[in-house]
ZAMARGU-4260 file (C-alpha; in steps of 0.2 Angstrom, whole numbers, plus 5000, padded with zeros to 4 digits):
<rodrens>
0) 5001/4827/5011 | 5013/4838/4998 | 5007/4855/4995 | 4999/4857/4978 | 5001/4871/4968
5) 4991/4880/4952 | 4998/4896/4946 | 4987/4904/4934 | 4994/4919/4921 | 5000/4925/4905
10) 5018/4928/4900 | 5026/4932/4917 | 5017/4916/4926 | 5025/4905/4909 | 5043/4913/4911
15) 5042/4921/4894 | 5062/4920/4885 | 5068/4911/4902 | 5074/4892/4906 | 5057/4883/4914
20) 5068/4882/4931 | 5067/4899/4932 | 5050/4903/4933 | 5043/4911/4947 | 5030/4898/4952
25) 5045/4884/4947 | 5056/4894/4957 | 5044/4897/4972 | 5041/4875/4970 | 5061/4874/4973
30) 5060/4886/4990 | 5048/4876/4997 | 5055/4860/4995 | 5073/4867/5001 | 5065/4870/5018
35) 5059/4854/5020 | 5041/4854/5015 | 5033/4841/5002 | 5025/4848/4984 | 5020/4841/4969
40) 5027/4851/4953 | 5016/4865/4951 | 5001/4865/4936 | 5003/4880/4925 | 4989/4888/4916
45) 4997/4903/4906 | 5001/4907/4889 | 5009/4923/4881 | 4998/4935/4878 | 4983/4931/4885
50) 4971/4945/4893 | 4960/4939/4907 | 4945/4932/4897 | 4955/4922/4887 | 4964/4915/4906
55) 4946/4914/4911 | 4939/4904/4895 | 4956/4891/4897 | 4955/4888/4915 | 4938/4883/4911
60) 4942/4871/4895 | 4953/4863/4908 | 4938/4858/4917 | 4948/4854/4935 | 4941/4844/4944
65) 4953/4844/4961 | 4957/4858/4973 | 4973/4863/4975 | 4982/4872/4994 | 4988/4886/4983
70) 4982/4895/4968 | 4991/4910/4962 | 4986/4922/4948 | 4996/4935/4940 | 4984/4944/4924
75) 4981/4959/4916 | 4996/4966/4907 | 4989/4961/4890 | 4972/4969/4894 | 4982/4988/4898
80) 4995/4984/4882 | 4978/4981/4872 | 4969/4999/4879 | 4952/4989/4885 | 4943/4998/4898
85) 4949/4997/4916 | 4929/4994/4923 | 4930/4979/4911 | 4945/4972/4918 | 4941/4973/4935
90) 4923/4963/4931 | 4932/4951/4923 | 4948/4949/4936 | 4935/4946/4950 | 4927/4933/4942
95) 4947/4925/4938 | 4946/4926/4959 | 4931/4920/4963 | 4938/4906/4951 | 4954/4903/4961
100) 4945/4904/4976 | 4934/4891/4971 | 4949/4879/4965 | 4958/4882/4979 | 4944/4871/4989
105) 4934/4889/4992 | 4948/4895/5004 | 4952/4911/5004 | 4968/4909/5010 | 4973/4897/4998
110) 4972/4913/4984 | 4987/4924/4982 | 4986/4937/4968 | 5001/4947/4961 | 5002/4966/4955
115) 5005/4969/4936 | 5021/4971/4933 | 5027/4989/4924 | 5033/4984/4905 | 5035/5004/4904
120) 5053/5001/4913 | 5061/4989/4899 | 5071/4993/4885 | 5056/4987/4875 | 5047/5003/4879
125) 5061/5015/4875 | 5050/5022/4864 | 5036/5021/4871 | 5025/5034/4882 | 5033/5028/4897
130) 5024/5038/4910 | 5009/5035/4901 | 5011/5016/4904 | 5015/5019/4924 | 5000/5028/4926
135) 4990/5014/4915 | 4998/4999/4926 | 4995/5011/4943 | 4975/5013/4938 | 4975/4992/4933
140) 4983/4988/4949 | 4972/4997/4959 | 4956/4989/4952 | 4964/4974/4955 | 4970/4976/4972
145) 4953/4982/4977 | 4945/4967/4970 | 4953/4958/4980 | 4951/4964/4997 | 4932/4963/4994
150) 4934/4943/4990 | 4946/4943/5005 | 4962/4937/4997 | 4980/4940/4998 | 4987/4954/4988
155) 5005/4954/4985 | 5013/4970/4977 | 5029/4967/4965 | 5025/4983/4953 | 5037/4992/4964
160) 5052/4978/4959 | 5049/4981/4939 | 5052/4996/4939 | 5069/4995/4946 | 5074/4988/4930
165) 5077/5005/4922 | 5092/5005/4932 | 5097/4987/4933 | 5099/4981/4918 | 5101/4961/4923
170) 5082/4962/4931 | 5077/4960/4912 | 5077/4946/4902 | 5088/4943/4884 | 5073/4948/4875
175) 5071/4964/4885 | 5054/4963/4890 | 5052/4951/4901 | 5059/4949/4919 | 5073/4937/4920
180) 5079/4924/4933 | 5085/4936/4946 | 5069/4947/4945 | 5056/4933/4948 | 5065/4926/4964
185) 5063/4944/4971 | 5044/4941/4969 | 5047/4924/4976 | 5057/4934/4990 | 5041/4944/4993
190) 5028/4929/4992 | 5037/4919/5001 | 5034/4925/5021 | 5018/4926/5018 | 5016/4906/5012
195) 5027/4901/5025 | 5017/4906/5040 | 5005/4896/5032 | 5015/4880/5030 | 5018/4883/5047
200) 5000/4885/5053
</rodrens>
């Protein structure tokens, strides 16, 4: 049976001010049919902009009725960018889990949740409060990551690989916020062992 695939997100899951190809989850979809295995073109449920109530409130307006062998979610940028309370987000975020867990046929395993990605490190935020926006996406994160060791699921880091685009200015997309092609197969690079030893098992 091909693998099925619903990335869940905001901006960075849509591939904001990039070609659709290169999309992380697209991109991810391309990896794993080069090594042979089957998949079906993965759903996407982001938009720009959003915060985690509002993934919450669309996922649920999509009313899915099907389980899918790989849900990933990528939310919260919007929530720091906005200055709402950190408690707030990680009530929220865990119910976004327990929501991917759920569609994922109530596996665990089937859930793979990526870090926030640090905005402080584009040209975007040249004026900004840069350190200020480090230690905000630092304090996100680890409301996030905690959240989901107590549901049990995969927690993959790619904060670390944002920040890099200080110095590497091709990481960065045209509009010089967002991450470009080159930046989100890195995070494919890093997601990657971890769904292949489970396309193995």
């Amino acid at each position: 049976m091909p693998l099925t695939y619903l990335a869940l997100g905001d901006s960075y899951t849509i591939g904001e001010s990039v070609e659709p190809d290169a999309r992380w989850p697209i991109q991810l979809f391309h990896r794993i049919l080069h090594f042979g295995y089957e998949a079906e073109t993965p759903e996407i449920i982001a938009q720009t902009g959003w915060t985690t109530d509002e993934l919450q409130q669309a996922v649920e307006n999509r009313d899915l009725s099907q389980s899918f062998d790989l849900v990933s979610l990528l939310i919260g940028v919007n929530n720091q960018y906005q200055g709402r309370c950190v408690k707030e987000y990680g009530e929220q975020v865990e119910r976004l889990i327990a929501t991917a867990v759920r569609l994922s046929g109530s596996r665990e395993e089937g859930v793979i949740v990526l870090s926030i990605p640090d905005w402080g490190c584009t040209p975007f935020a040249e004026d900004r409060d840069q350190a200020k926006i480090c230690l905000e996406i630092d304090e996100y994160n680890r409301e996030k990551k905690d959240r989901c060791q107590q549901a049990g699921v995969t927690w993959v880091d790619i904060t670390d690989l944002t920040r890099r685009a200080r110095d590497c200015p091709e990481l960065t997309a045209e509009d010089g916020l967002h991450p470009s092609k080159v930046l989100y197969g890195q995070w494919v690079d890093r997601v990657w062992p971890i769904l292949t030893s489970r396309l193995e098992a």
